[in-house]
Structures are given as structure tokens and as C-alpha cells.
N, CA, C and O atoms as CSV, one atom per row, in Angstrom:
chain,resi,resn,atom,element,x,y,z
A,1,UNK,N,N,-74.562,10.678,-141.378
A,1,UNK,CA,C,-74.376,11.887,-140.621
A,1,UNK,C,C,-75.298,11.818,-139.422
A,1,UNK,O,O,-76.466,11.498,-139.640
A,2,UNK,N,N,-74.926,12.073,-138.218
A,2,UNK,CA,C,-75.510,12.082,-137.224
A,2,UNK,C,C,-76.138,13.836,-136.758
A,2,UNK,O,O,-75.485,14.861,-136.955
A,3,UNK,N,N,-77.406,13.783,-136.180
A,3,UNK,CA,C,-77.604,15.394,-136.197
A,3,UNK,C,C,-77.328,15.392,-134.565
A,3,UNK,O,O,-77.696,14.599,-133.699
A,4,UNK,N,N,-76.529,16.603,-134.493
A,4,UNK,CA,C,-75.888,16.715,-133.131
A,4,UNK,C,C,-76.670,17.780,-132.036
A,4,UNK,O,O,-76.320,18.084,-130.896
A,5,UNK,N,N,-77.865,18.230,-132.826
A,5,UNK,CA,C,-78.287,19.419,-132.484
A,5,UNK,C,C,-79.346,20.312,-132.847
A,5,UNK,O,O,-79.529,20.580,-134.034
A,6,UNK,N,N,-79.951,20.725,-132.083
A,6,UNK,CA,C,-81.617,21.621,-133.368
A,6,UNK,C,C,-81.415,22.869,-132.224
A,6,UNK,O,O,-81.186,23.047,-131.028
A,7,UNK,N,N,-81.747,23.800,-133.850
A,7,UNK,CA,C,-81.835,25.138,-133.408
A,7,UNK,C,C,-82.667,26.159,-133.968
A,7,UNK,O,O,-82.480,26.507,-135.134
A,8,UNK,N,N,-83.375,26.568,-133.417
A,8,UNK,CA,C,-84.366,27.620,-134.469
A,8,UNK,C,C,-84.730,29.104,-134.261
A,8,UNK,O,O,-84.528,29.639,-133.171
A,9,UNK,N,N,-85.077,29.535,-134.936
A,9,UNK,CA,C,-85.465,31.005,-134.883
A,9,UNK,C,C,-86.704,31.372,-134.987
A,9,UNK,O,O,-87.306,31.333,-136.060
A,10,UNK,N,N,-87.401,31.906,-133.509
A,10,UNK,CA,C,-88.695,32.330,-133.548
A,10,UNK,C,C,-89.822,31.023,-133.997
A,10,UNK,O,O,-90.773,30.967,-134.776
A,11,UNK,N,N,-89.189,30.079,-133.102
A,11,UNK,CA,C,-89.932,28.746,-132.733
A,11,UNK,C,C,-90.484,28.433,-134.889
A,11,UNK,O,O,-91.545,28.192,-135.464
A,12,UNK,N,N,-88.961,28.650,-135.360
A,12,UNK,CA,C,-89.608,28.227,-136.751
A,12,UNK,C,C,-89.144,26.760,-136.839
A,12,UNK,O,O,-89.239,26.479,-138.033
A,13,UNK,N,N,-88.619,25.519,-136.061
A,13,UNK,CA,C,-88.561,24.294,-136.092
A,13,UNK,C,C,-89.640,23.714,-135.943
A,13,UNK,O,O,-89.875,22.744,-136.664
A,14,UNK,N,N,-90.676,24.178,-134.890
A,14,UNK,CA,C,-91.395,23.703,-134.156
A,14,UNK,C,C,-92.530,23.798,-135.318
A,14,UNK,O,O,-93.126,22.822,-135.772
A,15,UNK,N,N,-92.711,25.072,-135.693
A,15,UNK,CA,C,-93.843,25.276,-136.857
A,15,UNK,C,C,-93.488,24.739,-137.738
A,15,UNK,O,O,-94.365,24.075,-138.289
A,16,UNK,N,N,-92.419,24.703,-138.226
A,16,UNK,CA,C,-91.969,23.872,-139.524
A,16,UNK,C,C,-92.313,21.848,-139.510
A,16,UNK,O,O,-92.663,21.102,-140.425
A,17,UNK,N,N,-92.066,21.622,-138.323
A,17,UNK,CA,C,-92.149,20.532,-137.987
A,17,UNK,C,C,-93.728,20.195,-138.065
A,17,UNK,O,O,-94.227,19.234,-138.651
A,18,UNK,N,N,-94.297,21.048,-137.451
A,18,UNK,CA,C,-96.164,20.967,-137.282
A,18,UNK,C,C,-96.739,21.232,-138.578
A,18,UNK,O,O,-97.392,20.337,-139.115
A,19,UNK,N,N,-96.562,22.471,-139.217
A,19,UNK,CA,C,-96.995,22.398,-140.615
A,19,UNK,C,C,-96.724,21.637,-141.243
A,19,UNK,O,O,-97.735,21.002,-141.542
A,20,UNK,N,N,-95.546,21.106,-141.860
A,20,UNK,CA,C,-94.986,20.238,-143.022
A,20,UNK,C,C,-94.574,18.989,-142.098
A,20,UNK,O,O,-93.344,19.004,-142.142
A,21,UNK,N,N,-94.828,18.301,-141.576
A,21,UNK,CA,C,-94.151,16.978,-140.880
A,21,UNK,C,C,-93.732,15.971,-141.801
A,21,UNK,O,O,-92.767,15.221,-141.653
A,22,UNK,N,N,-94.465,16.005,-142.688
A,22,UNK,CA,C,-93.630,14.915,-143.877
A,22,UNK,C,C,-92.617,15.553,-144.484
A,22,UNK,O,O,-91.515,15.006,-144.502
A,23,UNK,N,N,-92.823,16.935,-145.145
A,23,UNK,CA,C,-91.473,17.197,-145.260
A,23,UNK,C,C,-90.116,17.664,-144.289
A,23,UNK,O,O,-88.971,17.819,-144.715
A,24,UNK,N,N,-90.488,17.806,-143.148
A,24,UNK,CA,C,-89.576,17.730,-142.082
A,24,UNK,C,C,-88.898,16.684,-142.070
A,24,UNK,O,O,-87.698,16.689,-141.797
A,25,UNK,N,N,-89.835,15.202,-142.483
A,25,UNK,CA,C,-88.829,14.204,-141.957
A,25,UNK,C,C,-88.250,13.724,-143.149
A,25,UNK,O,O,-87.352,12.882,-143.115
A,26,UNK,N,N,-88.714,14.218,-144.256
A,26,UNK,CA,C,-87.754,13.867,-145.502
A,26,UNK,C,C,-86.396,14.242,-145.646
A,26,UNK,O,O,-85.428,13.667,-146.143
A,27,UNK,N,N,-86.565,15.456,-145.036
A,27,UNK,CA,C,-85.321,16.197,-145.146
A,27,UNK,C,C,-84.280,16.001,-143.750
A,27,UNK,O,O,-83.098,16.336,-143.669
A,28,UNK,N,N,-84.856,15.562,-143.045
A,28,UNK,CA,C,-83.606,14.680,-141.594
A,28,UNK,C,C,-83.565,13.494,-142.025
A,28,UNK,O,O,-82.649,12.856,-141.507
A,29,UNK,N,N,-84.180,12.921,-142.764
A,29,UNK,CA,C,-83.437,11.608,-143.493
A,29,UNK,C,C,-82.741,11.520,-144.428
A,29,UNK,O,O,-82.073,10.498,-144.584
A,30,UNK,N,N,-82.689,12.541,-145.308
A,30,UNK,CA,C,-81.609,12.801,-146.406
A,30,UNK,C,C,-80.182,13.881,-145.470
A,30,UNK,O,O,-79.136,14.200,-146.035
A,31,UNK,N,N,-80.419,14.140,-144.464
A,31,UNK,CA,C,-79.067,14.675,-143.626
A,31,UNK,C,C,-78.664,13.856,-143.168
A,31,UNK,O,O,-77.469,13.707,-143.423
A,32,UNK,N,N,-79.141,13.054,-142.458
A,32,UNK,CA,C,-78.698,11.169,-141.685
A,32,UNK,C,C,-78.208,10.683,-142.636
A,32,UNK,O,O,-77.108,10.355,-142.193
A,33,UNK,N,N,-78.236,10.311,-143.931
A,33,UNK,CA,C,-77.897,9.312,-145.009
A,33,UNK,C,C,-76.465,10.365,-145.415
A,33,UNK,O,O,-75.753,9.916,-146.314
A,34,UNK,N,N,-76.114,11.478,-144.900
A,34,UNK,CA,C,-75.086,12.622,-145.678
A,34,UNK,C,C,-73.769,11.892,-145.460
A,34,UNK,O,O,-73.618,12.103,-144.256
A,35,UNK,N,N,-72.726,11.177,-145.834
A,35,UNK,CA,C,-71.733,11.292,-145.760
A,35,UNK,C,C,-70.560,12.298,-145.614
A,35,UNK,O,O,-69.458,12.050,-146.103
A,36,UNK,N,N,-70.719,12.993,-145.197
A,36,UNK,CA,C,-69.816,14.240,-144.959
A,36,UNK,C,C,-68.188,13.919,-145.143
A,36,UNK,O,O,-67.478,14.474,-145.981
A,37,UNK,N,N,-67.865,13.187,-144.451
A,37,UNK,CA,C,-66.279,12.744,-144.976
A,37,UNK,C,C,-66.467,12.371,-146.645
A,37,UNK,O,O,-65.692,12.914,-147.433
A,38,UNK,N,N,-67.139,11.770,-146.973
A,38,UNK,CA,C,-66.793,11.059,-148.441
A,38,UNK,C,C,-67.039,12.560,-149.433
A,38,UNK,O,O,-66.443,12.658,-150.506
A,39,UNK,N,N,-67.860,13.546,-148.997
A,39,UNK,CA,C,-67.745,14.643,-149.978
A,39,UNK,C,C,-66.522,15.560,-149.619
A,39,UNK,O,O,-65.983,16.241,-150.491
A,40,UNK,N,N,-66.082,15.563,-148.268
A,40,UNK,CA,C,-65.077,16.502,-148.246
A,40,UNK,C,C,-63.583,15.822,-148.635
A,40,UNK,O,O,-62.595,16.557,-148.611
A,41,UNK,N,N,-63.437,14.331,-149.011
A,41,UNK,CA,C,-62.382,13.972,-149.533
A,41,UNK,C,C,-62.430,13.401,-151.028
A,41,UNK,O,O,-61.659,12.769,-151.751
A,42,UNK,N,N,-63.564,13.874,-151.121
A,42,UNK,CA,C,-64.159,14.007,-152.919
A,42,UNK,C,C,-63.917,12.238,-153.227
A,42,UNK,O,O,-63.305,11.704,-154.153
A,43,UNK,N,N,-64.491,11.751,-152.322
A,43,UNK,CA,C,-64.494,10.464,-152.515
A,43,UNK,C,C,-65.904,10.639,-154.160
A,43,UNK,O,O,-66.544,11.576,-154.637
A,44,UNK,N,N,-65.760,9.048,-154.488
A,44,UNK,CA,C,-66.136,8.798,-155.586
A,44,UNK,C,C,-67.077,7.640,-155.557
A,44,UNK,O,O,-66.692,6.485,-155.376
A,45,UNK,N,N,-68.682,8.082,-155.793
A,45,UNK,CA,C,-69.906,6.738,-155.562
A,45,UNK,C,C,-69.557,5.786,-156.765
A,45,UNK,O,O,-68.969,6.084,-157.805
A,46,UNK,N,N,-70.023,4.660,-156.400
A,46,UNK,CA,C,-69.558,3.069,-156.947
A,46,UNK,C,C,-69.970,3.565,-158.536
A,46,UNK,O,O,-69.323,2.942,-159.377
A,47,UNK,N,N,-70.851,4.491,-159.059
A,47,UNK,CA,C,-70.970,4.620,-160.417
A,47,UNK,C,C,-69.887,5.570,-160.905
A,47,UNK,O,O,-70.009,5.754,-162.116
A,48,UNK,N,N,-69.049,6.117,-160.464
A,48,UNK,CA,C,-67.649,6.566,-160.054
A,48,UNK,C,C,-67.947,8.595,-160.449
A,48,UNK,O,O,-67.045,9.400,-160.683
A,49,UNK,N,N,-69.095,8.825,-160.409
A,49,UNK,CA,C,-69.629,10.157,-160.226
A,49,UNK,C,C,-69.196,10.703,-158.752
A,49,UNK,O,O,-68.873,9.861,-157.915
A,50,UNK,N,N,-69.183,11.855,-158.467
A,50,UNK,CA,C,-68.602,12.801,-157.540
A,50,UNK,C,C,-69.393,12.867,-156.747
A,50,UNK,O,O,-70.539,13.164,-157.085
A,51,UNK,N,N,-69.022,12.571,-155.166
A,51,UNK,CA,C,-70.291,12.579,-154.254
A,51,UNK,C,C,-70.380,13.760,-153.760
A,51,UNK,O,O,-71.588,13.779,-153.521
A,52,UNK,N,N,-69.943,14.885,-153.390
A,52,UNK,CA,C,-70.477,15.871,-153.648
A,52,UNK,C,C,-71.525,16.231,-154.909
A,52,UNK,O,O,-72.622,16.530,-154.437
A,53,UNK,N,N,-71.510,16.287,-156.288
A,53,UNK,CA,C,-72.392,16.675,-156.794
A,53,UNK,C,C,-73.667,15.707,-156.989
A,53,UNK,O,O,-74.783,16.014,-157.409
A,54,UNK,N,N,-73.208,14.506,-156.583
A,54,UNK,CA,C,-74.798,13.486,-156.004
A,54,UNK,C,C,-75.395,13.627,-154.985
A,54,UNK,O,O,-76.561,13.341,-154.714
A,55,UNK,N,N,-74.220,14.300,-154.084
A,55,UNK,CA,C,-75.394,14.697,-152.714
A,55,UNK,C,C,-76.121,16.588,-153.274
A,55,UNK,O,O,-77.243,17.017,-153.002
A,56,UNK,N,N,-75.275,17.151,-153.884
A,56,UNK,CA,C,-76.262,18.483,-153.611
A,56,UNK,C,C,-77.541,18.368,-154.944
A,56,UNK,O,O,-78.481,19.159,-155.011
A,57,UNK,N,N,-77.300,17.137,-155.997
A,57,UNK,CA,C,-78.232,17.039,-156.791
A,57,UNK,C,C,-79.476,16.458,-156.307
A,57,UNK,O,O,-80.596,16.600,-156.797
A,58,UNK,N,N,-78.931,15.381,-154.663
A,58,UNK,CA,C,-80.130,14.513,-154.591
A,58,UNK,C,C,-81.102,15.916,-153.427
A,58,UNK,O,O,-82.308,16.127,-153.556
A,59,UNK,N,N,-80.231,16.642,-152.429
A,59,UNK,CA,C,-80.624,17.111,-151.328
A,59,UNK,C,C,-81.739,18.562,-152.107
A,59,UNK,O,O,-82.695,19.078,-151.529
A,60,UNK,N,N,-81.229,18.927,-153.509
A,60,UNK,CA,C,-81.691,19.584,-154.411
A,60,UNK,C,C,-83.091,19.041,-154.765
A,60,UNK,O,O,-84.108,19.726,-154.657
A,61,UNK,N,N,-83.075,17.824,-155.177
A,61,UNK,CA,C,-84.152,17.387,-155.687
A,61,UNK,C,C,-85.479,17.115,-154.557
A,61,UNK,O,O,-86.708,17.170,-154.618
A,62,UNK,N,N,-84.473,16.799,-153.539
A,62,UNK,CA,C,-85.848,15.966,-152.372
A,62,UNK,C,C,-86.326,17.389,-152.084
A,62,UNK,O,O,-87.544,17.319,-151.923
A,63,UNK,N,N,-85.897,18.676,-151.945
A,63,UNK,CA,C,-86.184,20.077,-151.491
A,63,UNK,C,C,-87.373,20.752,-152.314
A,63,UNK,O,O,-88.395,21.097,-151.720
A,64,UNK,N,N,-87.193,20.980,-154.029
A,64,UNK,CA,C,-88.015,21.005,-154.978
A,64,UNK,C,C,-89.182,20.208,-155.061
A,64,UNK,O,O,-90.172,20.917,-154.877
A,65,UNK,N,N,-89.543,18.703,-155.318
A,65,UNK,CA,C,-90.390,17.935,-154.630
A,65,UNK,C,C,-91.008,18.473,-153.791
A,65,UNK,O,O,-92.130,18.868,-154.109
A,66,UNK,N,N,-90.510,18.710,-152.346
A,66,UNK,CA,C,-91.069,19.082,-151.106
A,66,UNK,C,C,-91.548,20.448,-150.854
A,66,UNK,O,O,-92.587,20.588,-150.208
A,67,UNK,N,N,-90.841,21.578,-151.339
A,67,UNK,CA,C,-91.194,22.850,-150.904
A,67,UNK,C,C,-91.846,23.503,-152.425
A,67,UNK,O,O,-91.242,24.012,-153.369
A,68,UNK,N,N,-92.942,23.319,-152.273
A,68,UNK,CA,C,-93.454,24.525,-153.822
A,68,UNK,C,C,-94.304,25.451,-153.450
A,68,UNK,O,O,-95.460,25.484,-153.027
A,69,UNK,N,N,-92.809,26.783,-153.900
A,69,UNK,CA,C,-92.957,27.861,-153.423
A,69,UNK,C,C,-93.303,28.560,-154.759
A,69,UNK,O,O,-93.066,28.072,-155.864
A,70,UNK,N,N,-94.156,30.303,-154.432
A,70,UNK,CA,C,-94.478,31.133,-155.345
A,70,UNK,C,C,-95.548,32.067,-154.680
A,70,UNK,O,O,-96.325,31.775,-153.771
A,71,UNK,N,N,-95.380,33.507,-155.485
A,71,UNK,CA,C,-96.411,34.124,-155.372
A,71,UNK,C,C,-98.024,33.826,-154.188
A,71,UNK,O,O,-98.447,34.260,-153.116
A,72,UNK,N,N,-98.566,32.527,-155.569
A,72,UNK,CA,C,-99.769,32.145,-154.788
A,72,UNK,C,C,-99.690,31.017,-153.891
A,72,UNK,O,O,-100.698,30.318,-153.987
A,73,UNK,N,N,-99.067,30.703,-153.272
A,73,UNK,CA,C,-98.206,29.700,-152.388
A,73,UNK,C,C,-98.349,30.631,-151.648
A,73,UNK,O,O,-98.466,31.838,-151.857
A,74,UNK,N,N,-98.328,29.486,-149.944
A,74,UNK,CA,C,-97.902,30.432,-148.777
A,74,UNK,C,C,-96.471,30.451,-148.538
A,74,UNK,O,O,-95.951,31.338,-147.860
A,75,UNK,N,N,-95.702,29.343,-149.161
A,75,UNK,CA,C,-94.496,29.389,-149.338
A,75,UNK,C,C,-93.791,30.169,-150.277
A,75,UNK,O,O,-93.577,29.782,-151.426
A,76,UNK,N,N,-93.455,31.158,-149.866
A,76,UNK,CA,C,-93.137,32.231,-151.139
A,76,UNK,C,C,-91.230,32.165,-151.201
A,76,UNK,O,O,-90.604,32.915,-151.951
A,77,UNK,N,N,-90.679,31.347,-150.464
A,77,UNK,CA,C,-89.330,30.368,-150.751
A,77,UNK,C,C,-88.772,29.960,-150.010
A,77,UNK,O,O,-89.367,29.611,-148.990
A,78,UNK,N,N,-87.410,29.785,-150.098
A,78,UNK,CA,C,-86.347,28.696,-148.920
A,78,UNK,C,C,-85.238,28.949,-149.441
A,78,UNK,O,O,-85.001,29.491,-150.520
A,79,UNK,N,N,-84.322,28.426,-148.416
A,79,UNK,CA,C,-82.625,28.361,-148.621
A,79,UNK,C,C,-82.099,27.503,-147.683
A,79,UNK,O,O,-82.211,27.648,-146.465
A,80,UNK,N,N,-81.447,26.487,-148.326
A,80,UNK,CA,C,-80.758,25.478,-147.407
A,80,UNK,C,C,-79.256,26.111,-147.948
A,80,UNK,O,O,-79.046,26.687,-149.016
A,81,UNK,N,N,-78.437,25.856,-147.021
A,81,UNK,CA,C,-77.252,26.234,-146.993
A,81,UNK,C,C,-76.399,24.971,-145.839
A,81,UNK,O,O,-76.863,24.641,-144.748
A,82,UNK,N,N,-75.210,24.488,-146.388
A,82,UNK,CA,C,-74.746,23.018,-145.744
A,82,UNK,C,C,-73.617,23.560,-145.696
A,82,UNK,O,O,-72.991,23.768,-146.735
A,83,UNK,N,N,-72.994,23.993,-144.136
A,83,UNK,CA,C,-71.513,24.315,-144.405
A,83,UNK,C,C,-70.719,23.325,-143.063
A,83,UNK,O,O,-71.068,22.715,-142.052
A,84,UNK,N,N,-69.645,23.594,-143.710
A,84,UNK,CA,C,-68.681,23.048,-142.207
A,84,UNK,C,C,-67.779,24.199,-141.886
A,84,UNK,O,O,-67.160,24.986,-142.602
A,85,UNK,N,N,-67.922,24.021,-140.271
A,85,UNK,CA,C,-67.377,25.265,-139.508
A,85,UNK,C,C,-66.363,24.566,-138.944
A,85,UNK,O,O,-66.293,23.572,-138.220
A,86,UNK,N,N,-65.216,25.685,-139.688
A,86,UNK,CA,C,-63.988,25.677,-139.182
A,86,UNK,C,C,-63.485,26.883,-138.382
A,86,UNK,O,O,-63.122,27.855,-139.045
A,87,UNK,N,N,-63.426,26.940,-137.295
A,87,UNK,CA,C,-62.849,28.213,-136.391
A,87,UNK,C,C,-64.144,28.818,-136.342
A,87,UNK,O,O,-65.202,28.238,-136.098
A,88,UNK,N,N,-64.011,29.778,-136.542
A,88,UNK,CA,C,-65.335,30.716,-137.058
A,88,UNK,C,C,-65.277,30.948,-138.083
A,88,UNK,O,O,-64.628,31.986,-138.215
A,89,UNK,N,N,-65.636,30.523,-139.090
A,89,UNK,CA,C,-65.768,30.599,-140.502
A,89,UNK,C,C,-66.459,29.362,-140.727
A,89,UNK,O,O,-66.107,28.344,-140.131
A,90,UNK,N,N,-67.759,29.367,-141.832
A,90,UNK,CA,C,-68.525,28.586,-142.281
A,90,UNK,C,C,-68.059,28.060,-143.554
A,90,UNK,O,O,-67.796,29.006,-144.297
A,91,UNK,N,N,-67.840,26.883,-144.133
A,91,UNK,CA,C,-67.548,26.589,-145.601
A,91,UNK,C,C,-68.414,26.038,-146.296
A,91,UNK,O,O,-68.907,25.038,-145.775
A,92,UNK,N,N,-68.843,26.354,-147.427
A,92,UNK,CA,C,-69.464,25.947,-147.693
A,92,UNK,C,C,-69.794,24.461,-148.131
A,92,UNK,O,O,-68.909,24.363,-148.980
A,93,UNK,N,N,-70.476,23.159,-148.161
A,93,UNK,CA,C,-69.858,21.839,-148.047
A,93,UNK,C,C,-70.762,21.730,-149.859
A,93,UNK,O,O,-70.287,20.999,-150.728
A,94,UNK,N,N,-71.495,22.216,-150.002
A,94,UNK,CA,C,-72.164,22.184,-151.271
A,94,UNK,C,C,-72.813,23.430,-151.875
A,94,UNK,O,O,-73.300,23.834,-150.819
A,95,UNK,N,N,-73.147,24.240,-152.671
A,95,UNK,CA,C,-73.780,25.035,-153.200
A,95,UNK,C,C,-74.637,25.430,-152.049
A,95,UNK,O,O,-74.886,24.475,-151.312
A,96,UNK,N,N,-75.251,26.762,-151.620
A,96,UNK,CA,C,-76.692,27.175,-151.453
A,96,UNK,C,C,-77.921,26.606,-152.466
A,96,UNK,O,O,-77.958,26.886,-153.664
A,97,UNK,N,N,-78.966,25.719,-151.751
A,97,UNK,CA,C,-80.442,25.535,-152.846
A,97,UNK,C,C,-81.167,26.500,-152.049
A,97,UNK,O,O,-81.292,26.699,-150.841
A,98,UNK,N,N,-81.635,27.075,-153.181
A,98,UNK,CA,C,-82.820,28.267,-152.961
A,98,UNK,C,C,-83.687,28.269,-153.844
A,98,UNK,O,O,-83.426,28.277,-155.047
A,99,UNK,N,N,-85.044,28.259,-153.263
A,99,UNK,CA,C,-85.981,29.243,-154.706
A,99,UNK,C,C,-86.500,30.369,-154.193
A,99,UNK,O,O,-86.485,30.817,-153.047
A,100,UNK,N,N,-87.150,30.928,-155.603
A,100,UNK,CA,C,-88.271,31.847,-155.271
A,100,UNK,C,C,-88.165,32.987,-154.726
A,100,UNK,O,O,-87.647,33.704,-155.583
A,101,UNK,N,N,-88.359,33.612,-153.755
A,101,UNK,CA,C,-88.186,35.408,-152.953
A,101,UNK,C,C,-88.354,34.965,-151.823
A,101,UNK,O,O,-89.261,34.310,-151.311
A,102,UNK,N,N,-86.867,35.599,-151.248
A,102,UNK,CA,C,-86.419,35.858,-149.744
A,102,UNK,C,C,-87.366,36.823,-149.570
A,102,UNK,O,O,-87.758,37.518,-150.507
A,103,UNK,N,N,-87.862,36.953,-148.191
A,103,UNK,CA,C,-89.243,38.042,-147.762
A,103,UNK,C,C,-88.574,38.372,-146.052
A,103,UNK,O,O,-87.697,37.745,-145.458
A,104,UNK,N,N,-89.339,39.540,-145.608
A,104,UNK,CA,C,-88.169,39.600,-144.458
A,104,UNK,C,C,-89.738,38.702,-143.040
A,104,UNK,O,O,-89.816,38.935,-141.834
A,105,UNK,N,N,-90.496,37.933,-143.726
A,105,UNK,CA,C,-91.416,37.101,-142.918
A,105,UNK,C,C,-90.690,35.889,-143.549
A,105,UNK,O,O,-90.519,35.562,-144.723
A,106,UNK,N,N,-90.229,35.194,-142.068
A,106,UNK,CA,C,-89.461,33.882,-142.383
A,106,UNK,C,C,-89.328,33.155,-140.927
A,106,UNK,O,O,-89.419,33.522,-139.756
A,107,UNK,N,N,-89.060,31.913,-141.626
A,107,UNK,CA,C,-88.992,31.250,-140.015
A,107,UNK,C,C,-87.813,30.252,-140.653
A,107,UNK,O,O,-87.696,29.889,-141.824
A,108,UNK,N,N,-86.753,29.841,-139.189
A,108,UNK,CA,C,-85.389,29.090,-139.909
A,108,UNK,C,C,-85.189,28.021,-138.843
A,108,UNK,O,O,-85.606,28.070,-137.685
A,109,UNK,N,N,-84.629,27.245,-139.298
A,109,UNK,CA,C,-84.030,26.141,-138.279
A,109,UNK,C,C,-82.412,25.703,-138.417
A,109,UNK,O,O,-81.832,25.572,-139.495
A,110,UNK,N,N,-82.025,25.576,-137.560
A,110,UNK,CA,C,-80.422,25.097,-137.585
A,110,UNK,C,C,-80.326,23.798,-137.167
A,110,UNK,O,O,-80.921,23.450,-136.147
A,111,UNK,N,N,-79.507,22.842,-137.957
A,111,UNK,CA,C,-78.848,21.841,-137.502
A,111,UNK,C,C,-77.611,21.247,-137.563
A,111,UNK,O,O,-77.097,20.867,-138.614
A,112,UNK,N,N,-76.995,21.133,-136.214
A,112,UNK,CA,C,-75.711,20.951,-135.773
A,112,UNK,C,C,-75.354,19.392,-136.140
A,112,UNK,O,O,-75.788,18.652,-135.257
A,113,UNK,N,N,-74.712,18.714,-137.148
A,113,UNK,CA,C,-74.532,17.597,-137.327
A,113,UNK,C,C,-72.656,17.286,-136.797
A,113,UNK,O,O,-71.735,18.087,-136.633
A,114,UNK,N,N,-72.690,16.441,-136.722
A,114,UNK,CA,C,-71.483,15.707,-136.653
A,114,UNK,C,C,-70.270,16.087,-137.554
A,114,UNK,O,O,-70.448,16.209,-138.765
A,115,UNK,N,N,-68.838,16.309,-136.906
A,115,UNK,CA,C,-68.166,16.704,-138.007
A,115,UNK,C,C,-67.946,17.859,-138.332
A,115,UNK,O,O,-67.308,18.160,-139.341
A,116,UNK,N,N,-68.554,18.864,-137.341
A,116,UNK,CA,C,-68.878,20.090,-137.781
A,116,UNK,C,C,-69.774,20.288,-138.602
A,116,UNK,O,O,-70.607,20.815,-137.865
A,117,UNK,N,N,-70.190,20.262,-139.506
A,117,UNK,CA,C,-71.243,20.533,-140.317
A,117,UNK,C,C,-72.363,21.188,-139.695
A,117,UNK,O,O,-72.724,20.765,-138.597
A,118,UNK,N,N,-73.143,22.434,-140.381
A,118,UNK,CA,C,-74.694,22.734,-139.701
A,118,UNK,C,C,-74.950,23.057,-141.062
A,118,UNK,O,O,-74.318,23.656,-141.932
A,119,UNK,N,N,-76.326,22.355,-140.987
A,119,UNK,CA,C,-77.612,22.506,-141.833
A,119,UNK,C,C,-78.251,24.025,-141.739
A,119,UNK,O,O,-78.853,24.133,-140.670
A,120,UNK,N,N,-78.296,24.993,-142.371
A,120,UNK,CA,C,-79.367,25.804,-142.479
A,120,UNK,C,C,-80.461,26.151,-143.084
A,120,UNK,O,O,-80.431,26.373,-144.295
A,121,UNK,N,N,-81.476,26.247,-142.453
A,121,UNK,CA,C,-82.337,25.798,-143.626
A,121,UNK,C,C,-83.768,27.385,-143.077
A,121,UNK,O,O,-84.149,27.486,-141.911
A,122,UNK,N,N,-84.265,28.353,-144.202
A,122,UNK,CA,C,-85.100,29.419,-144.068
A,122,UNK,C,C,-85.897,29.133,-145.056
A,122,UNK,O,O,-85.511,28.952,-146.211
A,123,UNK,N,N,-87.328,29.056,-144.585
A,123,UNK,CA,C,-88.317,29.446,-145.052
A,123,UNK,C,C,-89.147,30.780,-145.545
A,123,UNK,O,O,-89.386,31.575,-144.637
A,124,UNK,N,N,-89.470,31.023,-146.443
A,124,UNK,CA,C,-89.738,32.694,-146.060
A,124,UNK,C,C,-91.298,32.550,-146.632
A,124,UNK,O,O,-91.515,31.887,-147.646
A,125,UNK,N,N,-92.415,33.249,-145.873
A,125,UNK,CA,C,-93.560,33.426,-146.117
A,125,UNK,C,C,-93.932,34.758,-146.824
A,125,UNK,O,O,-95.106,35.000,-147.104
């Protein structure tokens, strides 16, 4: 997957990028590696499992790893959301991953990939 585009809200890329830089770039390397055609034609990985549910298990896992959120955390959660936009309407390309409590202190970033597809991804403090 190629990213076609960055977009953020209330310069939350920029902070996101400066605070967490390792996990910034974990997570644009697991969107680069996304096959997007092979999940939307429910293609099938060589262990003949569903690449859709290997990509939202792996993009799941690298997220958990990376973001540990709670209470005594300054990260108090997140929500990635992966859709493809058709017309105006968003689809969803895999489940919403979220943890923890949406807070209305948050910072978000958008990314416009190839294919239509955009990455959304909110942090909430």
C-alpha cells in the first residue's frame, strides 16, 4: 500500500510523530506492507487463512504492543479505523481497533493511501 497523503487534526501528526516516533513508524510500515486488493477480493495467504483477518489480527497486534493505554497512562486510548471510500461513504476494510476511553482531549491523524483507502487513527489523552 502506498500512503498517498497525511492529514491531521490540531497538529496531532506532528505530536504524534515527536512523542512516539518509533511507534509512528511501526505503524506506516505495517500500512505500506497492507495489501488492500488481496483483502478486498478475500484473497487467501499461502497458509490458506483469510487475509483480511491476518491483516486486522496483525495491525491489532502491532497497535496493543505499541499503544498502552489506561487510567494511569497518559494514553488514556486510541482508535484506528481502515476504510475505503467509495463516493462519499466510508467502508469499512477491517473492524475498528480500539482500547480503553475515548476522552473529548485527543489528537488524530489521517492517511490517504492508494486505492482509496484512509487510515484513521485518534489518540485520546
Amino acid at each position: 500500500m502506498q500512503i498517498a497523503g497525511l492529514y491531521s487534526f490540531a497538529n496531532g501528526q506532528d505530536y504524534i510523530q515527536t512523542k512516539y516516533p518509533k511507534h509512528f513508524k511501526e505503524i506506516t510500515q505495517a500500512i505500506k506492507a497492507i495489501d488492500a486488493n488481496a483483502c478486498k477480493t478475500k484473497a487467501k495467504c499461502y497458509d490458506e487463512r483469510d487475509s483480511c483477518d491476518v491483516l486486522n489480527q496483525d495491525i491489532k497486534r502491532i497497535v496493543e504492543e505499541s499503544w498502552l493505554v489506561g487510567q494511569e497512562r497518559p494514553v488514556k486510548g486510541y482508535k484506528i479505523e481502515i476504510v475505503e471510500e467509495v463516493g462519499s461513504i466510508y467502508n469499512p476494510v477491517i473492524p475498528a481497533i480500539q482500547a480503553g476511553n475515548e476522552t473529548l482531549n485527543y489528537k488524530n491523524a489521517v492517511e490517504v493511501l492508494s486505492g482509496g483507502i484512509r487510515v484513521f487513527f485518534n489518540a485520546y489523552y
